[in-house]
PDB file of N, CA, C and O in Angstrom, chain B, residues numbered from 101:
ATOM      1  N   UNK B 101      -1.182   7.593  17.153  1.00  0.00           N
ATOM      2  CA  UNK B 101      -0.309   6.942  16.210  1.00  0.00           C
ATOM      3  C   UNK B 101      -1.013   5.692  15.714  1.00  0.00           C
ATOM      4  O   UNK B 101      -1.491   4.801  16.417  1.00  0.00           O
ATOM      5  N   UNK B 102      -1.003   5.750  14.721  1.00  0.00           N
ATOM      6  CA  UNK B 102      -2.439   4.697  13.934  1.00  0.00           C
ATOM      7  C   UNK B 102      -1.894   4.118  12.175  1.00  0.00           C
ATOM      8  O   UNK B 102      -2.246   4.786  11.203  1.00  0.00           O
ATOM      9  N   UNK B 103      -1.155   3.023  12.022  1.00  0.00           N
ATOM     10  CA  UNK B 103      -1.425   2.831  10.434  1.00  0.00           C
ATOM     11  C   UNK B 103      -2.558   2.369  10.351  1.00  0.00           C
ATOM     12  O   UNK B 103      -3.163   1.859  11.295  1.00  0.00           O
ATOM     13  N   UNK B 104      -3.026   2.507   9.086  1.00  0.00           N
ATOM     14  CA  UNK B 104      -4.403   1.715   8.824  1.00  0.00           C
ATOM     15  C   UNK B 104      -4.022   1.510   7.121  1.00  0.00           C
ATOM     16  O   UNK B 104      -3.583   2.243   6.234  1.00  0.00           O
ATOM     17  N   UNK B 105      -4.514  -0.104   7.241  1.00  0.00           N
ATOM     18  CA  UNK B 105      -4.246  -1.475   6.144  1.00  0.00           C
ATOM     19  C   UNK B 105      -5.259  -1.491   5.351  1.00  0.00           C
ATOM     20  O   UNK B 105      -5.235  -2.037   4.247  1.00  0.00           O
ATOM     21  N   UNK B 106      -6.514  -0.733   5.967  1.00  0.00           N
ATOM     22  CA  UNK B 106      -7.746  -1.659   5.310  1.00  0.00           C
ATOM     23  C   UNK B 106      -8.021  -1.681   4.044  1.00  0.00           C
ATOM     24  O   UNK B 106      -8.926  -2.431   3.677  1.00  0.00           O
ATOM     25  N   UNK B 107      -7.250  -0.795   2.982  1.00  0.00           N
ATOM     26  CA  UNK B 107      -7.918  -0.604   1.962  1.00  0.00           C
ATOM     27  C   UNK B 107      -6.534  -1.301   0.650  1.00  0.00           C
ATOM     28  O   UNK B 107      -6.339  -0.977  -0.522  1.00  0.00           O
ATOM     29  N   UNK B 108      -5.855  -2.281   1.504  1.00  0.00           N
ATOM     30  CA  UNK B 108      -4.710  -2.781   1.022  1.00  0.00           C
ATOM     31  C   UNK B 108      -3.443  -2.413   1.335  1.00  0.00           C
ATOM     32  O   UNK B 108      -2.658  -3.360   1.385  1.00  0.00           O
ATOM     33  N   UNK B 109      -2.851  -0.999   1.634  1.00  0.00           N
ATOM     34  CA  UNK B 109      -2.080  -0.619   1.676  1.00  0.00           C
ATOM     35  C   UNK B 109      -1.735   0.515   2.985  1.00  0.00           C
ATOM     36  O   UNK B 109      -2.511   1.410   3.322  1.00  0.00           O
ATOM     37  N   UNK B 110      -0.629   0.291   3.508  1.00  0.00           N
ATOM     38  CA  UNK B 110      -0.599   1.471   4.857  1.00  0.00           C
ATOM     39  C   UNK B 110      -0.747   2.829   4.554  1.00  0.00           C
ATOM     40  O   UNK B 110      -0.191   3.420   3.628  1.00  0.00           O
ATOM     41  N   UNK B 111      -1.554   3.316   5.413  1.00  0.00           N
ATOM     42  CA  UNK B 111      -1.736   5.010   5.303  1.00  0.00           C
ATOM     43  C   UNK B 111      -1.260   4.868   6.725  1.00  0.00           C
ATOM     44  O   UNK B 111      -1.148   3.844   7.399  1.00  0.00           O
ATOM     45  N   UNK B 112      -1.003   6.137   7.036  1.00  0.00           N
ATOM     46  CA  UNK B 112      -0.380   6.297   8.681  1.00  0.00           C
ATOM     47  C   UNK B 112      -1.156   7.769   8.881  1.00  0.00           C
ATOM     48  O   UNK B 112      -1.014   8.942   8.536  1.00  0.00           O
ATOM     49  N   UNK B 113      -1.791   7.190   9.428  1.00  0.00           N
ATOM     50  CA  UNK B 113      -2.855   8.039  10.460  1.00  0.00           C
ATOM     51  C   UNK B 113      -2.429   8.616  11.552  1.00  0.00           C
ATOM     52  O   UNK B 113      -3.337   9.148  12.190  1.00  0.00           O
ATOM     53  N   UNK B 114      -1.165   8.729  12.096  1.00  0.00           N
ATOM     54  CA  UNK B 114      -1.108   9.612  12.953  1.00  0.00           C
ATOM     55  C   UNK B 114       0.847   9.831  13.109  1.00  0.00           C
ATOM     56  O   UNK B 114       1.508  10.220  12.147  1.00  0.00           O
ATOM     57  N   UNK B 115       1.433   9.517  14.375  1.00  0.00           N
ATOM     58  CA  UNK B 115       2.731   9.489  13.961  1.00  0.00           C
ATOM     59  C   UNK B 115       3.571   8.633  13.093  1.00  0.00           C
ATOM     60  O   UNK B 115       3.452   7.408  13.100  1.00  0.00           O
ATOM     61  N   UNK B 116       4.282   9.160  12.466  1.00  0.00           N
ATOM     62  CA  UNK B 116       5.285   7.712  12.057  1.00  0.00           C
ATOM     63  C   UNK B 116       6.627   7.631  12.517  1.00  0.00           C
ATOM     64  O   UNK B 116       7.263   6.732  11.968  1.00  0.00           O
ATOM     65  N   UNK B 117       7.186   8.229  13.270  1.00  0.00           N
ATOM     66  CA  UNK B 117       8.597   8.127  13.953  1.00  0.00           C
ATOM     67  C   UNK B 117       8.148   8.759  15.311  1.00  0.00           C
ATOM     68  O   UNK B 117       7.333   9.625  15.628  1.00  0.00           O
ATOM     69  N   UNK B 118       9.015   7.964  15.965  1.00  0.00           N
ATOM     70  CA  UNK B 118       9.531   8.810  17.819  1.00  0.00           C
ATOM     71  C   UNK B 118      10.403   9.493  17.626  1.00  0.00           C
ATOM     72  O   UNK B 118      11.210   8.817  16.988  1.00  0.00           O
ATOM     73  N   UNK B 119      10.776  10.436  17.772  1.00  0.00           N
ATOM     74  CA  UNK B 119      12.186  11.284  17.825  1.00  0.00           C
ATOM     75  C   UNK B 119      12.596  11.253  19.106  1.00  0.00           C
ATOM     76  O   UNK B 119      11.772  11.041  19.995  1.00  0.00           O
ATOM     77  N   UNK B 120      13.842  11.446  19.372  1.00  0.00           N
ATOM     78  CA  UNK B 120      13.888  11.066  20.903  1.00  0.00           C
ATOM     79  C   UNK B 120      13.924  10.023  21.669  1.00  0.00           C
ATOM     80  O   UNK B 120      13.744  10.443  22.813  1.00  0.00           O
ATOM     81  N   UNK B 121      14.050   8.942  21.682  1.00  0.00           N
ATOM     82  CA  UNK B 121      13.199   7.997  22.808  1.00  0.00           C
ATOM     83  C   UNK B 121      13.526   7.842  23.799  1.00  0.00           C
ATOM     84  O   UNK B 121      12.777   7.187  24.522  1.00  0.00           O
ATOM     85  N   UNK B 122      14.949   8.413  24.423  1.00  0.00           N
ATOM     86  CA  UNK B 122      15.317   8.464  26.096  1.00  0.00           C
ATOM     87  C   UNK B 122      14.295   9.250  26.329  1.00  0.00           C
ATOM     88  O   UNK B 122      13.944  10.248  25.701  1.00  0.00           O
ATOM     89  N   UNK B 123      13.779   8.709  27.358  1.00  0.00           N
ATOM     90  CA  UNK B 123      12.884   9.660  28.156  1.00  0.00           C
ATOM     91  C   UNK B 123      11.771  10.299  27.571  1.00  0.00           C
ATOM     92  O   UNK B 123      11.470  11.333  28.166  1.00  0.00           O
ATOM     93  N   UNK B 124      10.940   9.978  26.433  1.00  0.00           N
ATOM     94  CA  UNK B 124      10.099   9.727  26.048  1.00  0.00           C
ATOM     95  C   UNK B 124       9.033   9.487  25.799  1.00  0.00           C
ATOM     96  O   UNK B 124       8.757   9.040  24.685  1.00  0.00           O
ATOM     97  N   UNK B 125       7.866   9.747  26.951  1.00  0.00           N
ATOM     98  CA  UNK B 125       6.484   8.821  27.574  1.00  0.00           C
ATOM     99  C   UNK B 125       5.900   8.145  26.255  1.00  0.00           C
ATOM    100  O   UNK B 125       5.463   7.003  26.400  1.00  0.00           O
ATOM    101  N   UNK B 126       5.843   8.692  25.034  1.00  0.00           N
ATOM    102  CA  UNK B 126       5.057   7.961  24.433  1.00  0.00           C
ATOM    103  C   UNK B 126       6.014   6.438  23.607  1.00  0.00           C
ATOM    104  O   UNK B 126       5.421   5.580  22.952  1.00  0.00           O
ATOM    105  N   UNK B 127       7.628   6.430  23.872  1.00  0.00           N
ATOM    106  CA  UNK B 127       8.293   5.392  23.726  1.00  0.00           C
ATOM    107  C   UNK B 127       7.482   4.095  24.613  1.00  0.00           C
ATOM    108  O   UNK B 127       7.082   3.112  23.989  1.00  0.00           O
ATOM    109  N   UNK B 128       7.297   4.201  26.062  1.00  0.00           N
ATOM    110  CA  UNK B 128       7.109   3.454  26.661  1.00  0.00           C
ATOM    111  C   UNK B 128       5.439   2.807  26.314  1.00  0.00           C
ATOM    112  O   UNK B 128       4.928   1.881  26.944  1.00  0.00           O
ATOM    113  N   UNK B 129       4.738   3.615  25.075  1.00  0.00           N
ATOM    114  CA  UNK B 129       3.448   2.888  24.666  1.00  0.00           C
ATOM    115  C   UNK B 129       3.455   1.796  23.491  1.00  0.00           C
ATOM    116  O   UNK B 129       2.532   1.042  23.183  1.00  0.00           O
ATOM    117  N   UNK B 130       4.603   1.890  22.970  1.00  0.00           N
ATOM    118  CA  UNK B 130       5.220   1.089  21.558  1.00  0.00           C
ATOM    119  C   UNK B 130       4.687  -0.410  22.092  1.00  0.00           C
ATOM    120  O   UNK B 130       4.461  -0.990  21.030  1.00  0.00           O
ATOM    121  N   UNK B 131       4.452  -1.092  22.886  1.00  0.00           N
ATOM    122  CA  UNK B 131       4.024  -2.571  22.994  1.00  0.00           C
ATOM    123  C   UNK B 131       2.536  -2.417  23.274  1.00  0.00           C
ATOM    124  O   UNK B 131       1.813  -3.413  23.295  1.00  0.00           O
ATOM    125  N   UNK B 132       1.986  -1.002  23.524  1.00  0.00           N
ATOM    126  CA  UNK B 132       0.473  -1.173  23.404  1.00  0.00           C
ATOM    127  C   UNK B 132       0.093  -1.020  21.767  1.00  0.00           C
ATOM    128  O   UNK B 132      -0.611  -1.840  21.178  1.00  0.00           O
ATOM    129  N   UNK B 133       0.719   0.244  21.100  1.00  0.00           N
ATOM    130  CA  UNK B 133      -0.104   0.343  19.779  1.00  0.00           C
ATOM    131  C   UNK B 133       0.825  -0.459  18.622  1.00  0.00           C
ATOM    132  O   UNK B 133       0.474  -0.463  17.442  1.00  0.00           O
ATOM    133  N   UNK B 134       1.934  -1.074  19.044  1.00  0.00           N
ATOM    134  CA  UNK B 134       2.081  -1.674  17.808  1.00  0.00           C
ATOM    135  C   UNK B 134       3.914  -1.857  17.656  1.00  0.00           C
ATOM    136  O   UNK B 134       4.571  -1.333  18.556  1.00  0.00           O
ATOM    137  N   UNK B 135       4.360  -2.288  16.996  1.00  0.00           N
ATOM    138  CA  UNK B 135       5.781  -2.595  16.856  1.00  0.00           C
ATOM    139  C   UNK B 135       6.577  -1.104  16.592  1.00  0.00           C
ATOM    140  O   UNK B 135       6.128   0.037  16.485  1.00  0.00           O
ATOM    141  N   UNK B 136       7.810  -1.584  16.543  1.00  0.00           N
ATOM    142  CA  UNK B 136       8.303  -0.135  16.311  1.00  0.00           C
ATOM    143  C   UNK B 136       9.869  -0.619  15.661  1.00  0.00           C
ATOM    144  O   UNK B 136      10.253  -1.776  15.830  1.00  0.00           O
ATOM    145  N   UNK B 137      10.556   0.206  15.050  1.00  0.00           N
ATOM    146  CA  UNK B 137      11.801  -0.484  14.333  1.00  0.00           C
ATOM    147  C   UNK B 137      12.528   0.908  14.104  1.00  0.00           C
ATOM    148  O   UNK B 137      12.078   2.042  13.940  1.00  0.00           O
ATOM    149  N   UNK B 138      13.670   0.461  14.147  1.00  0.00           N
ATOM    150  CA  UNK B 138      15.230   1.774  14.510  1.00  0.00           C
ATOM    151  C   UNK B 138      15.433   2.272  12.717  1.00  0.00           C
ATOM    152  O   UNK B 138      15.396   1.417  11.832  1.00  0.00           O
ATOM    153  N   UNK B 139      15.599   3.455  12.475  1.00  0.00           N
ATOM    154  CA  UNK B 139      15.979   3.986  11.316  1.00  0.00           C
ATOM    155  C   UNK B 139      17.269   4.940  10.956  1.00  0.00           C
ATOM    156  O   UNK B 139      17.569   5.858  11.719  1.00  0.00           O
ATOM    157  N   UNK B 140      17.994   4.687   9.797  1.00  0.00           N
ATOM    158  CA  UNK B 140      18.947   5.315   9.925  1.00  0.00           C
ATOM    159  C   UNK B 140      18.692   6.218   9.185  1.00  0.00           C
ATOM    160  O   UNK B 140      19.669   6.967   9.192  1.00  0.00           O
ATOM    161  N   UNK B 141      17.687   6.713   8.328  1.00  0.00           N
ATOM    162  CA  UNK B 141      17.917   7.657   7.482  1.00  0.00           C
ATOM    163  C   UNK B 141      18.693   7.107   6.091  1.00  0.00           C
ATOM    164  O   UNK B 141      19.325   7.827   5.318  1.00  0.00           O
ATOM    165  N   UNK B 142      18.574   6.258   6.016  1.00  0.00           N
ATOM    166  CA  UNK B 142      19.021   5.443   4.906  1.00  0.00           C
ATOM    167  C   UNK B 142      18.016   4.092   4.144  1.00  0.00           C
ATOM    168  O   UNK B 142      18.337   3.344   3.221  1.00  0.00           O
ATOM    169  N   UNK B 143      16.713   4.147   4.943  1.00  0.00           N
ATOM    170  CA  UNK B 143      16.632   3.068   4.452  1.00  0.00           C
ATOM    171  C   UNK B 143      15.098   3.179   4.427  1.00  0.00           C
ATOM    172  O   UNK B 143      14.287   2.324   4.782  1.00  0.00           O
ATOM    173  N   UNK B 144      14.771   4.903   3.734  1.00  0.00           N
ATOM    174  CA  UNK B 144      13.432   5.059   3.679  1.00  0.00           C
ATOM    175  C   UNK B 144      12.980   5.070   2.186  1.00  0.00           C
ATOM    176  O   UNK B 144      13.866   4.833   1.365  1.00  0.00           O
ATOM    177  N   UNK B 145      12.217   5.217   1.906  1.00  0.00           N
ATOM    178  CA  UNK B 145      11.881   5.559   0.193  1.00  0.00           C
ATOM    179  C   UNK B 145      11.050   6.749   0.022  1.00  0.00           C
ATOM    180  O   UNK B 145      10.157   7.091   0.797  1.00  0.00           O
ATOM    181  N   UNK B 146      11.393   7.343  -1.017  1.00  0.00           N
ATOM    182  CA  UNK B 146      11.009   9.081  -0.907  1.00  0.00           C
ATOM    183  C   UNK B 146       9.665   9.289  -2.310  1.00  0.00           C
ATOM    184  O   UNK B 146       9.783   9.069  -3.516  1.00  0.00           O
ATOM    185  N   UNK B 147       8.788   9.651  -1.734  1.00  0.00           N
ATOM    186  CA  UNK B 147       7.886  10.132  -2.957  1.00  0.00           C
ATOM    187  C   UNK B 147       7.852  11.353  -3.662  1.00  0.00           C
ATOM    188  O   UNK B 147       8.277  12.464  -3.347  1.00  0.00           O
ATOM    189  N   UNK B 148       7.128  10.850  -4.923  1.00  0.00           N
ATOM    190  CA  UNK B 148       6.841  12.664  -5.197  1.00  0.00           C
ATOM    191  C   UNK B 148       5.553  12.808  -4.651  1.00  0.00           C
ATOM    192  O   UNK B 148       4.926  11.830  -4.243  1.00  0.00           O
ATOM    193  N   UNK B 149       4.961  14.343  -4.599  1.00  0.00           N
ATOM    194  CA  UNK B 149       3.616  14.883  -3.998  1.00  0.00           C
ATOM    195  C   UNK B 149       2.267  13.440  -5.045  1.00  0.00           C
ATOM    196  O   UNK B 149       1.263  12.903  -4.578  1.00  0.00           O
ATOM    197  N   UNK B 150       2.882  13.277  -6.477  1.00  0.00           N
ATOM    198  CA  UNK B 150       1.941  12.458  -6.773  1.00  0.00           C
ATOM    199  C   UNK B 150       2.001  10.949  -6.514  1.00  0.00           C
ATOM    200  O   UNK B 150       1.225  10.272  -7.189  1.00  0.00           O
ATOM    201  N   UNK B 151       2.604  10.467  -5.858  1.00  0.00           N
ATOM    202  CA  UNK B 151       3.117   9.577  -5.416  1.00  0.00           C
ATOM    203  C   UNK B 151       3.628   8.818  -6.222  1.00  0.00           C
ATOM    204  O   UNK B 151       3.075   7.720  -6.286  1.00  0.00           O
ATOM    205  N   UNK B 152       4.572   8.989  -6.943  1.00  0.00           N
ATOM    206  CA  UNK B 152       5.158   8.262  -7.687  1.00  0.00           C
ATOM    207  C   UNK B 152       6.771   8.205  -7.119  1.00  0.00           C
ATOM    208  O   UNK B 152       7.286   9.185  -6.579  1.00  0.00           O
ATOM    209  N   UNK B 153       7.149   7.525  -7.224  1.00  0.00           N
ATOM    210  CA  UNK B 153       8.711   7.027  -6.158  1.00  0.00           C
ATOM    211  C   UNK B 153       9.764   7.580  -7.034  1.00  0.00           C
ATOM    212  O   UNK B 153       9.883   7.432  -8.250  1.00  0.00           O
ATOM    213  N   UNK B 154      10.521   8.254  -6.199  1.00  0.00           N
ATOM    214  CA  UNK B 154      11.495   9.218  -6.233  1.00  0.00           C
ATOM    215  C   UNK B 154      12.911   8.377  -6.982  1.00  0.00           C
ATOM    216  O   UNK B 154      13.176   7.443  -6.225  1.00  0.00           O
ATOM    217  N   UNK B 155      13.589   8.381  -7.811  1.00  0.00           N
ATOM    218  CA  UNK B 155      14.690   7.811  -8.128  1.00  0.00           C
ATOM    219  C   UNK B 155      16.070   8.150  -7.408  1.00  0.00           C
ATOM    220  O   UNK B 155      16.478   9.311  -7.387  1.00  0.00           O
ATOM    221  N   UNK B 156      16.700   7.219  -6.882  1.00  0.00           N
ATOM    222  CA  UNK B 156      18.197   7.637  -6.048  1.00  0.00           C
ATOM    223  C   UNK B 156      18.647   8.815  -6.707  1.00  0.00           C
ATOM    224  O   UNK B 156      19.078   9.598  -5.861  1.00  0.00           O
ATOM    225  N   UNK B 157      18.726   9.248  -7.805  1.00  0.00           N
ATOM    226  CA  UNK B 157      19.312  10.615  -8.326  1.00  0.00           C
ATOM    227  C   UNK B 157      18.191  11.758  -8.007  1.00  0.00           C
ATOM    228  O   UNK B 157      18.310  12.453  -6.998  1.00  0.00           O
ATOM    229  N   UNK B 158      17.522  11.860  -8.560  1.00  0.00           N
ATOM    230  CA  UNK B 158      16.232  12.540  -7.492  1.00  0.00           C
ATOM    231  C   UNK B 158      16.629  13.028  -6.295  1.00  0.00           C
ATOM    232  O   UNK B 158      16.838  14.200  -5.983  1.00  0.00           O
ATOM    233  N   UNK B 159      16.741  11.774  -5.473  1.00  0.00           N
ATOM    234  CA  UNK B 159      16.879  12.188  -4.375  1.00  0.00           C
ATOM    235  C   UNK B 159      18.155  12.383  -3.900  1.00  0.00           C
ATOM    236  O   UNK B 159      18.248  13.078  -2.888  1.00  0.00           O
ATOM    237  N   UNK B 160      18.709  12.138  -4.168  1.00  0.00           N
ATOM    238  CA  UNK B 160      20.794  12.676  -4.362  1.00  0.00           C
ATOM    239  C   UNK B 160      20.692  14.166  -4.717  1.00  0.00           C
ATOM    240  O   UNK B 160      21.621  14.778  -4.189  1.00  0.00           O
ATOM    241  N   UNK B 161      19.915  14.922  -5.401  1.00  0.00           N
ATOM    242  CA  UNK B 161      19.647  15.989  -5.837  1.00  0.00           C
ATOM    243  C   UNK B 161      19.027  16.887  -4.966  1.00  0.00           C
ATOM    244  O   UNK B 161      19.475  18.012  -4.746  1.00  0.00           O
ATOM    245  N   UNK B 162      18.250  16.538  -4.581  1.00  0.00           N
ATOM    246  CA  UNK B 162      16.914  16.880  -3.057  1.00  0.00           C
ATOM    247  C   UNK B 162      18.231  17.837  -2.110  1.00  0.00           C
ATOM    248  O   UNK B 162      18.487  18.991  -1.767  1.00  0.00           O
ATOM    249  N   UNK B 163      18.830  16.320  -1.999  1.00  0.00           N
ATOM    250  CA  UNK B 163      20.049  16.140  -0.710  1.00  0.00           C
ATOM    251  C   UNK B 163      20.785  17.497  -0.942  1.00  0.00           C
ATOM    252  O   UNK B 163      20.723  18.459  -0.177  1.00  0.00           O
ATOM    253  N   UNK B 164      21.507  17.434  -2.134  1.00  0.00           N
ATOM    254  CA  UNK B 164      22.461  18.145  -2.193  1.00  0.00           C
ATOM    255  C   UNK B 164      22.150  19.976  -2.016  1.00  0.00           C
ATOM    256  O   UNK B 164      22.772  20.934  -1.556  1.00  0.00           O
ATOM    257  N   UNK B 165      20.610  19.710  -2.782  1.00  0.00           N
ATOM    258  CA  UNK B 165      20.376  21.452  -2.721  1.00  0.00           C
ATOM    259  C   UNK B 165      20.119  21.570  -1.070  1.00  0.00           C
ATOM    260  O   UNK B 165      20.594  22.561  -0.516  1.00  0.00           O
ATOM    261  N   UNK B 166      19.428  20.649  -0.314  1.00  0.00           N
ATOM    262  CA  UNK B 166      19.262  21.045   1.110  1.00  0.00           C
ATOM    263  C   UNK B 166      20.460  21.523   2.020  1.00  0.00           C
ATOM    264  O   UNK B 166      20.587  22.516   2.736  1.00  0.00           O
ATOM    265  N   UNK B 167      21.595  20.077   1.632  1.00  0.00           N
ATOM    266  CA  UNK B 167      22.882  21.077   1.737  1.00  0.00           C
ATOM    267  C   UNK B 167      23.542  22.200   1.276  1.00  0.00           C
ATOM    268  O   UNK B 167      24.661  22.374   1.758  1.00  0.00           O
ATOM    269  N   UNK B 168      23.204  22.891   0.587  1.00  0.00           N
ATOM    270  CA  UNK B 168      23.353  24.115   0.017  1.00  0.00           C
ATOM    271  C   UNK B 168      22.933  25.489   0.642  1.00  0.00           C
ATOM    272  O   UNK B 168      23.471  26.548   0.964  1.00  0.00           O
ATOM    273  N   UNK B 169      21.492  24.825   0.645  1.00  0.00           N
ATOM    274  CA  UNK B 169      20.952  26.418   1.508  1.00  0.00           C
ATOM    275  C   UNK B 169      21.293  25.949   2.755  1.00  0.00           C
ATOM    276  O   UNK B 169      21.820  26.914   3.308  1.00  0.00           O
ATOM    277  N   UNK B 170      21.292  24.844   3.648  1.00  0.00           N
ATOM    278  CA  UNK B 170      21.697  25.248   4.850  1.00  0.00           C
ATOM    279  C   UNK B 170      23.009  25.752   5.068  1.00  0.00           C
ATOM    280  O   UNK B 170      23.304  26.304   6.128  1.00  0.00           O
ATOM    281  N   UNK B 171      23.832  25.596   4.117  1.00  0.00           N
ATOM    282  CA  UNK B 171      25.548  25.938   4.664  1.00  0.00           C
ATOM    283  C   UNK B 171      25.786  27.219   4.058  1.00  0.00           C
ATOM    284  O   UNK B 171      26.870  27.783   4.211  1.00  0.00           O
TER     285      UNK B 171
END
């Protein structure tokens, strides 16, 4: 689990979320490689493949078809 800054901006080189963290082994490494912060699923920002940032309707749209085929 690795961001890397160097070229101005974060790329994430390896994980970017814990899933899980009761019981966890790699929870208990979070004060060796680096900080860590709680997410609700609300408070991420969504790209497109070209990286250009997704608009709340966009992604209100995303949402809704995912709910669709799963139900």
């Amino acid at each position: 689990m690795w961001t890397d800054s160097s070229l101005g901006l974060p790329v994430d080189l390896g994980a970017s979320w814990i899933h899980g963290v009761s019981g966890n082994p790699i929870t208990s490494g979070e004060t060796v490689w680096g900080k860590t912060m709680a997410t609700d699923g609300e408070n991420g920002i969504m790209f497109h493949a070209d990286g250009s940032e997704m608009s709340d309707a966009e992604w209100t749209e995303i949402e809704a078809l995912f709910e669709e085929i799963l139900c």
